[in-house]
C-alpha positions as CSV (number, residue, x, y, z in Angstrom):
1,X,54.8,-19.2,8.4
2,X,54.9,-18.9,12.2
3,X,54.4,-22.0,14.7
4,X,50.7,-21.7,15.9
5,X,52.1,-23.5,19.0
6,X,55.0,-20.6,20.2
7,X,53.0,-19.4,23.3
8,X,51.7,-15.6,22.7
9,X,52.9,-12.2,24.5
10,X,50.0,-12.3,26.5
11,X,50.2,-15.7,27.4
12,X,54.0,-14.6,28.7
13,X,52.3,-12.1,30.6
14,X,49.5,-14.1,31.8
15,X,52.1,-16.2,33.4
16,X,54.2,-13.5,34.8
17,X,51.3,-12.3,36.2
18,X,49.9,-14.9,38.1
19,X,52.6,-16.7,38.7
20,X,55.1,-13.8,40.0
21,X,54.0,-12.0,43.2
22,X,53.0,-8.9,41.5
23,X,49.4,-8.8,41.4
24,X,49.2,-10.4,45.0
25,X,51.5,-8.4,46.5
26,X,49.2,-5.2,44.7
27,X,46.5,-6.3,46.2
28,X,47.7,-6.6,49.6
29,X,49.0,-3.1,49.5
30,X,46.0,-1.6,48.0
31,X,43.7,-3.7,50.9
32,X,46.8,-2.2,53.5
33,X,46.0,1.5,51.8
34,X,42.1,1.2,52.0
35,X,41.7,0.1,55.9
36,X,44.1,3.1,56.8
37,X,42.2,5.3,54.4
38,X,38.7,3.5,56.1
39,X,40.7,4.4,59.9
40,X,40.9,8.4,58.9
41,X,37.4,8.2,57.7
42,X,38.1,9.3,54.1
43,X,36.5,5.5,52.8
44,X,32.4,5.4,53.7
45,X,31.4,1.8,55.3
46,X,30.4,0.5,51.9
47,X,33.3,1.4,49.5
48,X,36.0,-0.3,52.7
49,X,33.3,-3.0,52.2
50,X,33.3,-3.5,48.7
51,X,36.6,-3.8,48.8
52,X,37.2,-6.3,50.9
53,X,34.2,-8.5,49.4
54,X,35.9,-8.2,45.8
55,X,39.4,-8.2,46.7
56,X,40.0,-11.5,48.9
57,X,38.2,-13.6,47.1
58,X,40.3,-12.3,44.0
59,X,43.5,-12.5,45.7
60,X,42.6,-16.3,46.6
61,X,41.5,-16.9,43.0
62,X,44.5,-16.1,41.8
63,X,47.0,-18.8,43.5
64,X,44.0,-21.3,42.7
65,X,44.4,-20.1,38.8
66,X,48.2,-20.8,39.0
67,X,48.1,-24.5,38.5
68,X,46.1,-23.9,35.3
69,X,48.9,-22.5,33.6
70,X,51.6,-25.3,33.7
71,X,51.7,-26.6,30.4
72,X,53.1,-30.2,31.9
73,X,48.7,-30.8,32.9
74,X,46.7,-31.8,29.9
75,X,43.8,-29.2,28.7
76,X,41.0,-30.9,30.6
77,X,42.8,-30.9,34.0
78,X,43.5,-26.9,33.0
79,X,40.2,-26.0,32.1
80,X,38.8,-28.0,35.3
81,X,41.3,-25.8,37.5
82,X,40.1,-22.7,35.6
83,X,35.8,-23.5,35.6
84,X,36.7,-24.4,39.6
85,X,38.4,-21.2,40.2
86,X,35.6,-19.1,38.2
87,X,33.3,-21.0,40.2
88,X,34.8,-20.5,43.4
89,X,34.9,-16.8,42.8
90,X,31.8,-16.1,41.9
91,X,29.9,-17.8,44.8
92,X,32.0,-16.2,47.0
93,X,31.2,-12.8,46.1
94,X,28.1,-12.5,44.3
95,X,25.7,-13.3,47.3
96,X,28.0,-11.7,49.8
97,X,28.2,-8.5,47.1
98,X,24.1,-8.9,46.9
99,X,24.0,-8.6,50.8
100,X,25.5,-5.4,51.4
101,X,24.2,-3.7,48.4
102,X,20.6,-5.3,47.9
103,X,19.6,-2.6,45.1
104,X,15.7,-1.1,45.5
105,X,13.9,-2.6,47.9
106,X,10.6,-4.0,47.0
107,X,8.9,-1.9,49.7
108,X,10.0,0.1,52.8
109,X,8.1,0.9,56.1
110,X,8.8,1.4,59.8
111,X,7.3,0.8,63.0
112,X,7.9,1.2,66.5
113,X,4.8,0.5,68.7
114,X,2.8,-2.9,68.6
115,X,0.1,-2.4,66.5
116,X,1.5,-0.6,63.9
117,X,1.6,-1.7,59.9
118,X,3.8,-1.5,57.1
119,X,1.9,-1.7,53.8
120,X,2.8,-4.0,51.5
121,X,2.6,-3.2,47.6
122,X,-0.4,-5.0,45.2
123,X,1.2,-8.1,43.7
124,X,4.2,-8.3,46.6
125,X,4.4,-11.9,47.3
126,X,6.8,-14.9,47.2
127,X,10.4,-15.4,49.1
128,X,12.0,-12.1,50.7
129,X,15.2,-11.0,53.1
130,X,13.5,-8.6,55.5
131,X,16.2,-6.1,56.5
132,X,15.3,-4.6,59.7
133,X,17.4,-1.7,61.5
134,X,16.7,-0.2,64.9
135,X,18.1,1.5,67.8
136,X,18.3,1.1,71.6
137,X,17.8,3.2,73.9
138,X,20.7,5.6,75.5
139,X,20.8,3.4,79.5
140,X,17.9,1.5,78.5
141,X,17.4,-2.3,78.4
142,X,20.4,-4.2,76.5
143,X,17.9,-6.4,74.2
144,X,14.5,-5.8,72.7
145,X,12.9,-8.7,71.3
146,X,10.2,-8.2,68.2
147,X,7.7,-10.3,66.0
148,X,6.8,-9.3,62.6
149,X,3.3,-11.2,61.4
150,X,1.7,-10.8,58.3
151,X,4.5,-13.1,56.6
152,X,3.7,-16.3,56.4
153,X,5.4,-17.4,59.5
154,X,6.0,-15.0,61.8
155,X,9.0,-13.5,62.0
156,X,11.2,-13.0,65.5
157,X,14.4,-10.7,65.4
158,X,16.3,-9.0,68.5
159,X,18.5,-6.1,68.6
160,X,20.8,-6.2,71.5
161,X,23.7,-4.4,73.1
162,X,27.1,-6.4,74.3
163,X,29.9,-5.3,76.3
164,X,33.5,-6.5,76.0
165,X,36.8,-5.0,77.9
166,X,39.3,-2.8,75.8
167,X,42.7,-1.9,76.9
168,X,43.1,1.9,77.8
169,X,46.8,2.8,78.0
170,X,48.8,0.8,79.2
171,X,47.4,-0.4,81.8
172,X,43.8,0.5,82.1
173,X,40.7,-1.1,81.0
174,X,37.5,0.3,80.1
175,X,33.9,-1.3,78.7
176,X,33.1,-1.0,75.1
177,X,29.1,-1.5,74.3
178,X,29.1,-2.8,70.5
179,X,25.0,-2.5,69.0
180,X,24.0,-4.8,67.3
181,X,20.7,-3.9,65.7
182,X,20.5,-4.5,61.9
183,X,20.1,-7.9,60.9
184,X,18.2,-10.0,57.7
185,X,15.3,-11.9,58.5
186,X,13.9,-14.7,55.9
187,X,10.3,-14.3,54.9
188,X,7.6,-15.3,52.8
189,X,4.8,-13.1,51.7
190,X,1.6,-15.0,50.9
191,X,-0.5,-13.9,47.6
192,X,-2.7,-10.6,48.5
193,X,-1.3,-10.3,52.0
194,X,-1.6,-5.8,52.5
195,X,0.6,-5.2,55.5
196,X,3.3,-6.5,57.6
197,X,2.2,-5.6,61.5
198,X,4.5,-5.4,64.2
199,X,2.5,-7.5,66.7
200,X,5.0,-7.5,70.0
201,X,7.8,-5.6,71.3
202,X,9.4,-6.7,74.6
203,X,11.9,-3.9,75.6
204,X,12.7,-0.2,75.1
205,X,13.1,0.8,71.7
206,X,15.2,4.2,71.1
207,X,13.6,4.8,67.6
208,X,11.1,3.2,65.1
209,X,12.0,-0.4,63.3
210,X,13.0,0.9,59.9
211,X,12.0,-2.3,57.5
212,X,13.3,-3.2,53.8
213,X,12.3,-6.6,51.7
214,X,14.3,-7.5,48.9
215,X,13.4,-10.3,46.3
216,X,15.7,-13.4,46.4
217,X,16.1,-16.1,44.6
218,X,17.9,-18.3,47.5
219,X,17.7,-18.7,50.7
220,X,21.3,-18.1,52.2
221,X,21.2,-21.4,53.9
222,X,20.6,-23.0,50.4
223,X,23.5,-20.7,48.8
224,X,26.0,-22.3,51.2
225,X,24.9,-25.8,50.4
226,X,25.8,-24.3,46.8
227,X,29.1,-23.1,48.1
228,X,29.7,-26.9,49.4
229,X,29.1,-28.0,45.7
230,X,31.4,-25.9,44.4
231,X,33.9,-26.9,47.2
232,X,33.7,-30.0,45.9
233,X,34.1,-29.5,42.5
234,X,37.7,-27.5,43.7
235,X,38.4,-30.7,45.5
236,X,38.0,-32.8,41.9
237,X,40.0,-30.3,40.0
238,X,42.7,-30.4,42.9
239,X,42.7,-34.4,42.7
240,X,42.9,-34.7,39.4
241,X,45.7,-32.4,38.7
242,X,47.1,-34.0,41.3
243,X,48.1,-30.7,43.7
244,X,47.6,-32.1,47.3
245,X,44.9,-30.0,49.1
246,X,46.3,-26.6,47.9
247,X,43.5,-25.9,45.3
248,X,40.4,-27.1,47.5
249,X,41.9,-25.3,51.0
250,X,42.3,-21.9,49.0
251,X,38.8,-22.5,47.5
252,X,37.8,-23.4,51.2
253,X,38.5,-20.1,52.4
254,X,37.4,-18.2,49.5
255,X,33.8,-20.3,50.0
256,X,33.7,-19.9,53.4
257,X,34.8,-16.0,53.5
258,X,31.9,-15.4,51.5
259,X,29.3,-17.6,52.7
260,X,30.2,-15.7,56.8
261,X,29.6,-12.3,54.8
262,X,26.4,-13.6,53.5
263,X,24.8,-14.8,56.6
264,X,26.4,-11.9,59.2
265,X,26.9,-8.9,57.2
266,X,24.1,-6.3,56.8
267,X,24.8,-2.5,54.9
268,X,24.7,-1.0,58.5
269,X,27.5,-3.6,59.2
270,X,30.0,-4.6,56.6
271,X,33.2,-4.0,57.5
272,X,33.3,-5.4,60.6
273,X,32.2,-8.8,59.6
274,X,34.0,-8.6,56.9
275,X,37.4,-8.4,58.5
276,X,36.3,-11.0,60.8
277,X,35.3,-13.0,57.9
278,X,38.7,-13.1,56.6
279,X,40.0,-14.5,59.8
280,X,37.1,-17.4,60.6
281,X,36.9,-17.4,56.9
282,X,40.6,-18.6,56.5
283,X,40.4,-21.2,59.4
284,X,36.9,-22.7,58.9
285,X,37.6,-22.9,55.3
286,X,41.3,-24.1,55.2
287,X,39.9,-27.4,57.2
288,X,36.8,-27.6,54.9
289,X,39.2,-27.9,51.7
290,X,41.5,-30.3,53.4
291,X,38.8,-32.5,54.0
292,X,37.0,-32.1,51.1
293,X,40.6,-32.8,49.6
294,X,41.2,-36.0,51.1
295,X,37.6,-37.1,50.6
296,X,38.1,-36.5,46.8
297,X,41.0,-37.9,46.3
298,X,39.9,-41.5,46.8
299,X,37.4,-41.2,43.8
300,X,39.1,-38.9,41.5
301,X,42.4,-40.5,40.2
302,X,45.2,-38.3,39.2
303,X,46.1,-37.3,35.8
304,X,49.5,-38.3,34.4
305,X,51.9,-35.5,33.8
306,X,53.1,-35.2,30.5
307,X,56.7,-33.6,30.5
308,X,57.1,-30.1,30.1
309,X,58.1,-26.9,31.8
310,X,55.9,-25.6,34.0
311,X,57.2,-21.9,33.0
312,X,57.7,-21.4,29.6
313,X,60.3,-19.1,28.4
314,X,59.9,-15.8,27.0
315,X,59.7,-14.1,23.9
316,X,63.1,-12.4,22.8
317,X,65.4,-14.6,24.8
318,X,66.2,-17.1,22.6
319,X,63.5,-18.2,19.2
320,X,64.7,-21.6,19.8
321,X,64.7,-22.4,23.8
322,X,61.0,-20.4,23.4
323,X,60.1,-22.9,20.9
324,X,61.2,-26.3,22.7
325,X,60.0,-25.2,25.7
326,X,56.5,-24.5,24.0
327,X,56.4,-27.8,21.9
328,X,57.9,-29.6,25.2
């Protein structure tokens, strides 16, 4: 009869897998493939997007899931590591996922002179992300400022135009105008409320504010506190298997790359953000898990090791050393 205990092929591969550099290294190279791909203008805005969204997060998640599989941790401290990595993933992208491809809007309208109204749907009401994208004007004024009433606050947005200096050649320098003029606005519609109104404009517009609502179920701000949470749970599942920062810091920057794609990133301006995010994302977040770390550490105790191998052997080599190192 066989030993229920001799670790399973694809527990071997499991392990290969995540513990080898093959799927990182994959990923790398397919993220390396897609922004030179995004460059020639073969990949659209939101497929480079998605991309990055899904694919950072998941290359993070899989050094957190590492620990998980040393057989030397009891199964609690496993499963923590594994519930903290799921987690961890899923905050990050879901919300940032749900910002850049918000699905049907609950109604769409635009406006471009004061005055003007965007009807609202019968039985529109509750918590909404107002999406508004504009344009400025070709040598017109750098910032328009707008208020949107009908909501139950009123809401203020501005689309602007920045300049920054970009090398040309070697050594020239020219200036580089970057638009920023689509941006999320947080909203609530009272009950039987008909139209939204654009009620001021100070500035030159070059076209009509085009405006989207979409349902949500959390405010961003509250999704980050979420994110936190979750931090901290990495930082228990860290403490207790006893792995010195290097779970909470990767979930850190997974948290935080998703929770700076949530807050900046709009359809009209994913990618951007979302390389930036990776960057901030990796620095903000890196201090975030060491500190949560650290914090942690001092309530969780650490679990003792039992012996073992933390890399069992595989199938094939030897019935016996497989065994052993599975019943170690």
């Amino acid at each position: 009869m066989p030993d229920s205990n001799v670790p399973s092929s694809f527990r071997f591969w499991l392990e290969e897998a995540l513990l080898g550099w093959m799927l990182p290294v994959a990923a790398v190279a397919l993220m390396v493939l897609a922004g030179v791909l995004y460059w020639l203008g073969t990949l659209s805005e939101e497929t480079m997007a998605a991309l990055i969204i899904a694919g950072a997060p998941l290359v993070g998640a899989i050094f957190m899931a590492r620990p998980a599989l040393d057989p030397a941790r009891s199964s609690q401290g496993r499963a923590l590591i594994w519930i903290a990595t799921a987690a961890t993933l899923a905050m990050a992208v879901v919300p940032a996922f749900r910002t850049v491809f918000p699905g049907t809007p609950l109604f769409t309208g635009d406006a471009g002179l004061e005055g003007d109204a965007i009807a609202v749907p019968p039985g529109v009401s509750g918590r909404v992300r107002l999406l508004v994208n504009g344009k400025l004007g070709q040598g017109g004024e750098s910032t328009v400022r707008f208020t949107l009433t009908g909501t139950t606050e009123p809401v203020e947005g501005t689309i602007e135009r920045t300049f920054t200096m970009a090398r040309v050649g070697k050594s020239g320098r020219a200036r580089v105008a970057h638009d920023h003029t689509s941006d999320y606005y947080q909203a609530s519609l009272p009950a039987g409320m008909q139209a939204l109104k654009l009620d001021h404009v100070a500035g030159q517009l070059g076209g009509r504010l085009e405006v989207a609502a979409y349902r949500v179920l959390f405010r961003p701000a509250e999704l980050v506190w979420l994110a936190v949470l979750v931090l901290l749970l990495a930082a228990a599942a860290d403490a207790r298997a006893g792995i010195q920062g290097n779970l909470a810091i990767t979930a850190g920057m997974i948290l935080a790359f998703g929770s700076i794609v949530l807050i900046q990133a709009t359809p009209h301006s994913a990618v951007g953000v979302s390389f930036g995010g990776l960057v901030l994302g990796a620095i903000v977040g890196a201090f975030a898990g060491s500190l949560a770390a650290w914090i942690v550490r001092k309530f969780v105790p650490a679990e003792p090791r039992r012996k073992g191998s933390a890399k069992a052997a595989k199938p094939g080599r030897d019935d016996k050393e497989g065994k052993d190192a599975a019943l170690a």
